[in-house]
N, C-alpha and C positions, 0 to 999 in steps of 0.2 A: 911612079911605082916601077920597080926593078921587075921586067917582061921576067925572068926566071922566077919570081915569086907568085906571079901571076901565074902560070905555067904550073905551079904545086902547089896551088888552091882548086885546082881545076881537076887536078889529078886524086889529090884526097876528095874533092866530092864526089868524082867518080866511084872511088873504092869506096865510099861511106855510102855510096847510092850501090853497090854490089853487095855489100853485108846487111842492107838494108831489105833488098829483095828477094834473101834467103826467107826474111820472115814475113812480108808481106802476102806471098804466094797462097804459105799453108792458111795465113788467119783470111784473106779471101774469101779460100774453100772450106772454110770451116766457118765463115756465116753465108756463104752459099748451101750448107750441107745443113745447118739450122734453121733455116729459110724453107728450105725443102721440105724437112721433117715438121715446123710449124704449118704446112700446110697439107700436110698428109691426113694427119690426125684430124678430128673436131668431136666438138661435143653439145650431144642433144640433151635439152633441160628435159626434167620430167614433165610438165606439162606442153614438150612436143613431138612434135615425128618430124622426120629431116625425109624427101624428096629429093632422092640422089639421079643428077640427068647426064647419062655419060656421052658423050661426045654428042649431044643433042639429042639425044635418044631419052626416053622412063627407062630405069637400070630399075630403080629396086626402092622399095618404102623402109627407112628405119625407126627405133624404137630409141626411147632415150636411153641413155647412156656415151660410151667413147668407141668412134667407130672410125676407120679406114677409109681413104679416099685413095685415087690414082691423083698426082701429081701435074702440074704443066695444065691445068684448066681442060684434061681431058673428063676431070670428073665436076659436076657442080651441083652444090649441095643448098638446097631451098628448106629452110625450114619454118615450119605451119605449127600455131596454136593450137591443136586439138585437143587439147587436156580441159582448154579453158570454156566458160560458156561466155560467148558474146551476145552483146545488146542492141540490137535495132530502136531506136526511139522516134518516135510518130507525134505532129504536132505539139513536143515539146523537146528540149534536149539537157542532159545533165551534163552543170558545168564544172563542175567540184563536189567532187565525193571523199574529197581526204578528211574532210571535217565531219563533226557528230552529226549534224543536220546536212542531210545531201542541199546541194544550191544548185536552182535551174536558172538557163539564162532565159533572160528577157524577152529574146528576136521573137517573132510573130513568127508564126510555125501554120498559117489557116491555111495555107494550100495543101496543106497537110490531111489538117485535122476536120474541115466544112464536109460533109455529106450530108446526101440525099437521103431520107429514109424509105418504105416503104409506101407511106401514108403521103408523101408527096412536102413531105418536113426538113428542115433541115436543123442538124445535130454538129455542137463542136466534139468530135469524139479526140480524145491522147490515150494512145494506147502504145506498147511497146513487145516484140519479139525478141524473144532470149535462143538459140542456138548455138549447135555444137558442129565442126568440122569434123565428120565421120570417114571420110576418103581426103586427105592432103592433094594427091595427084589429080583426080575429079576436078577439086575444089577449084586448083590452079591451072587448068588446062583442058578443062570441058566448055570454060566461058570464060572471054576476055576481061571481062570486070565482074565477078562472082557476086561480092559485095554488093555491087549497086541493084545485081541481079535480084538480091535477097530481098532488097526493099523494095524496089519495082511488083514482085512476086506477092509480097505483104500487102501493100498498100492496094494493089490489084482487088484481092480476093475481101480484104476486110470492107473496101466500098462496095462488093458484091452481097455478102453476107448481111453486109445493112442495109441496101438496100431492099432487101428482104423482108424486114422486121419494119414494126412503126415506131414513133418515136418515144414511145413510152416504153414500150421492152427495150429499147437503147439505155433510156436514162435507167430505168428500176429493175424490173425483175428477169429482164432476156440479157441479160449479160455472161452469164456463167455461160449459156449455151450459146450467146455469140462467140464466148472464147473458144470454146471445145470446136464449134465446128469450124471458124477459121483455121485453127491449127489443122486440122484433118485435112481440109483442101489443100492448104496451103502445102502440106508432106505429100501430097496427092502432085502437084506441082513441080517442084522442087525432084520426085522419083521420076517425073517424065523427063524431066530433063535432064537427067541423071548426073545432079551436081554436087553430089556426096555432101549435102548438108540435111541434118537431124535440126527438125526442129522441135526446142525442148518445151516451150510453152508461148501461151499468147492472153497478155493478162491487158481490159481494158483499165488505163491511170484515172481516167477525169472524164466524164460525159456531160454537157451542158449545152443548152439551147444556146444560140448564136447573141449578142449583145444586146443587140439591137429588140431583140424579142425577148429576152432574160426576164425583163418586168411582166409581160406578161404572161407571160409561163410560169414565171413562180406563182400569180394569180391562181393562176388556174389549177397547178399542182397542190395551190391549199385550197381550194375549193375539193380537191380531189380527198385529199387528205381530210377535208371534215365530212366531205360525203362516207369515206372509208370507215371514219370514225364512229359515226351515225348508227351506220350498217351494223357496226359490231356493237355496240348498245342496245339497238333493236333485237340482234341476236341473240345476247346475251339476255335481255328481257323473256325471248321466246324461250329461250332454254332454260330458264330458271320457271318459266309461269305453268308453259305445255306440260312437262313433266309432271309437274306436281299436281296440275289439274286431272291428266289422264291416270296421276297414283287412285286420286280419292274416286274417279268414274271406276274404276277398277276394284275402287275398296266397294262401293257401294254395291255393286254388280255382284262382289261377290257373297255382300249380304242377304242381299235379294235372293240368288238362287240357295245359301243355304236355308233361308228361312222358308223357302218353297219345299225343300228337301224334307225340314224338319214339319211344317204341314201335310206334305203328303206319307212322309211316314207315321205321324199322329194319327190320319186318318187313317192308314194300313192297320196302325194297329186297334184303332176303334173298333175298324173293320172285324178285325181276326176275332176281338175280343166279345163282340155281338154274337158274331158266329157260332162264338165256344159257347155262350151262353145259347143260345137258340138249340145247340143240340140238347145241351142239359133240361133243355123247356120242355121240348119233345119226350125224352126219357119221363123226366116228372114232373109234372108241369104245375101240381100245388108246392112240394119243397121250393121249388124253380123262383116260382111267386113271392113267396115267403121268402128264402133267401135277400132277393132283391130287394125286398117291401123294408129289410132286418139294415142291407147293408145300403137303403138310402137312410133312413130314419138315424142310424151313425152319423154319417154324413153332414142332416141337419143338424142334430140336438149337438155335435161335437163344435158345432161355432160360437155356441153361446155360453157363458161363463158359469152362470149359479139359473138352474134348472132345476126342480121338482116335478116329478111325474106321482099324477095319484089316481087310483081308479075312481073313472067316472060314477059309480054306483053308490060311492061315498056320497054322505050326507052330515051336514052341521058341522064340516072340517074348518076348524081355528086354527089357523097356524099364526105359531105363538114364533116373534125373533128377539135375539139378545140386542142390546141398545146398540153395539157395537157396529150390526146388519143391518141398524134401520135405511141407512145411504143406498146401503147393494142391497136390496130386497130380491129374495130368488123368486124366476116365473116360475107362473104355477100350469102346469097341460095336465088336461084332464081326457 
């Protein structure tokens, strides 16, 4: 190869690498300057707050939306769920929810879910805490691992709370009030520590006697269940029979006192009625006589159907009847 051809291949790459460098410079600084501006800017979803920490320091809490940073990793921007409610789960855990039927996994969760009750029993309880992140800042920088803080916190109080109760308010009817007042503590908790998390609820899933004992618990539980049953048949008998028994003591009672009522006002007025007569006696005491002699003799003669009255001084009286009277023959008073 002829050294002067070499010599002006060397020289044009030079000048191709000098017209070259006019344009590499600006495009550079112009994804330098887009670099920059992609990192100035960000953007917070609605369901978060963004935890803005400027040079190591808590700067300021944002709101969602498109917001402003300093550049060069002076500003750094942490962004928290708080829009969202999360799930603590106890002695069981959900492993797919995308499907119509939620699916739980398998793993054995009893260290979890075994406690002690009250009564000196022990209960598989699964139960689960639902929460919201109320302070981002709190959340992230009050406690090194908040999360685990959360469950630690849960699993704490709800072994407290049942340990309280016997094992029959676990499985039946102290549930509702277990829920309410674990949540109570537990936000009781959770303030002292001051780890900016609201808890929204605390609902128990599944309460069952331990395996091993399950056979005999159900035993017993239907033994409970026909006793309960019993009870309410006998009730029911009481309520249907009582009732109706103390209607008729009540009816009877109150025939008794009116007919006591209606005796001693019969005799008031016997009473008064003697009285009114006793005065009349005194006034006249032959009409008096007479009257009374007039209006018992009514009295009798008006009971008996076919009656004849004749004066006794009569003599050889033939009373003559038509054939039709011979059956009903009138008495005769003389």
């Amino acid at each position: 190869m002829n050294p002067s051809d070499y010599q002006n291949d060397i020289e044009r790459m030079k000048n191709d690498l000098k017209k070259a460098g006019r344009f590499i410079g600006p495009i550079i600084g112009l994804i330098l300057v887009v670099s920059l501006v992609s990192t100035v800017f960000y953007t917070v979803e609605p369901d978060e707050e963004a935890v803005v920490i400027r040079l190591g320091k808590f700067y300021q809490t944002n709101t969602p939306g498109l917001h402003f940073k300093l550049p060069l990793g002076i500003d750094r921007v942490i962004k928290v769920k708080t829009r969202r409610v999360l799930q603590a789960e106890f002695g069981y855990r959900t492993s797919d929810t995308s499907s119509r039927r939620t699916q739980y996994s398998e793993s054995n969760f009893a260290e979890e879910s075994l406690m002690l009750t009250g009564d000196l029993n022990v209960a598989d309880v699964q139960w689960a805490v639902q929460y919201q992140i109320s302070d981002p800042f709190k959340f992230l920088f009050q406690t090194s691992e908040p999360v685990r803080n959360v469950r630690d916190i849960a699993e704490s109080i709800m072994r407290r709370v049942v340990g309280d109760k016997s094992v029959t308010d676990v499985l039946t009817v102290g549930r509702v009030e277990i829920n309410n007042q674990a949540q109570t503590l537990m936000q009781e908790v959770l303030d002292h520590y001051d780890m900016g998390v609201n808890i929204v609820s605390v609902r128990l899933q599944d309460v069952n006697p331990p395996d091993r004992v399950k056979p005999s618990f159900n035993e017993v539980n239907a033994a409970m269940q026909e006793q309960e049953r019993v009870m309410n048949q006998a009730e029911e008998a009481y309520n249907r029979v009582i009732p109706e028994s103390k209607g008729k003591a009540e009816q009877l009672v109150s025939e008794a006192r009116g007919y006591a009522q209606e005796v001693v006002n019969r005799a008031l007025g016997d009473t008064e009625r003697f009285n009114a007569v006793l005065v009349e006696y005194r006034r006249a005491p032959a009409i008096t006589k007479k009257r009374l002699y007039l209006e018992t003799m009514e009295k009798v003669f008006s009971k008996f159907e076919n009656l004849t009255v004749v004066d006794p001084k009569a003599q050889g009286l033939l009373p003559i009847y038509g054939s039709e009277n011979l059956k009903s023959s009138p008495k005769v008073v003389k």
